[in-house]
N, C-alpha and C positions, 0 to 999 in steps of 0.2 A: 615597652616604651623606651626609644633610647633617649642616651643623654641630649642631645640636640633637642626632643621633641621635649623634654622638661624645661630644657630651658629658656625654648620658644613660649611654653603653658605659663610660667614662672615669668616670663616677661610681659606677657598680654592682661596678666592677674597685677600688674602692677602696674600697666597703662590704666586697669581698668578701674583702681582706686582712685588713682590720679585726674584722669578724664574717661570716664566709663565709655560714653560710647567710643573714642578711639581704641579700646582693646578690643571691642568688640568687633570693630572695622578691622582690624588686623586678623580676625579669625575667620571673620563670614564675609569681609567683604564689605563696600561702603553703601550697594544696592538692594543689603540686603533687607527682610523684613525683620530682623533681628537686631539690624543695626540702627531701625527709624523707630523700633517700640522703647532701644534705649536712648534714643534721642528726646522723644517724648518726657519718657520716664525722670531722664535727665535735668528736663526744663523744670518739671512739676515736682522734684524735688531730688540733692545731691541721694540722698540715703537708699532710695527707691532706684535708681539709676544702678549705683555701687552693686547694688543684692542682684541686680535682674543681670547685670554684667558679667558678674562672676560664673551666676547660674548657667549663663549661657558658654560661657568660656569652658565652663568645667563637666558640661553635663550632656550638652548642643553637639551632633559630630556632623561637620557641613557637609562633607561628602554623600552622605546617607539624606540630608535632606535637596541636595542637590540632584541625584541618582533620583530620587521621590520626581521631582520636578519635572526633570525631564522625561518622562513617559507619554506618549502620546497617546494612550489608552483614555484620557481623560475628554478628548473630542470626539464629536461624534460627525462626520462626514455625512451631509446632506446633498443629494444629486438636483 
């Protein structure tokens, strides 16, 4: 991990105490389904938000679930 990418990590971990879901929108994205469960999480209480934010931030790699996403293997072509 280089130095940039720590302290992109180091700055979304401290949007994400501040206002949880905007770190979380800095990492995944404001569309994403990561970013509406900490919005949720957020309303329903600060502390739940803070913990699901971080975990996401720190544990979540969006590319990998993005790469998931996008596979068209998941429909099935009816004639």
């Amino acid at each position: 991990m280089g130095m940039c990418s720590c302290c992109c990590r180091c700055l979304e971990i401290m949007c994400a105490i501040l206002l949880p879901p905007l770190g979380v929108c800095l990492r995944h994205g404001c569309c994403s389904m990561e970013f509406w469960i900490s919005v949720l999480l957020t309303i329903l209480g600060y502390l739940p938000g803070v913990l699901y934010a971080a975990y996401v931030i720190c544990s979540v790699d969006p590319e990998r679930v993005r790469r998931r996403g996008d596979s068209d293997d998941d429909y099935i072509y009816v004639a």
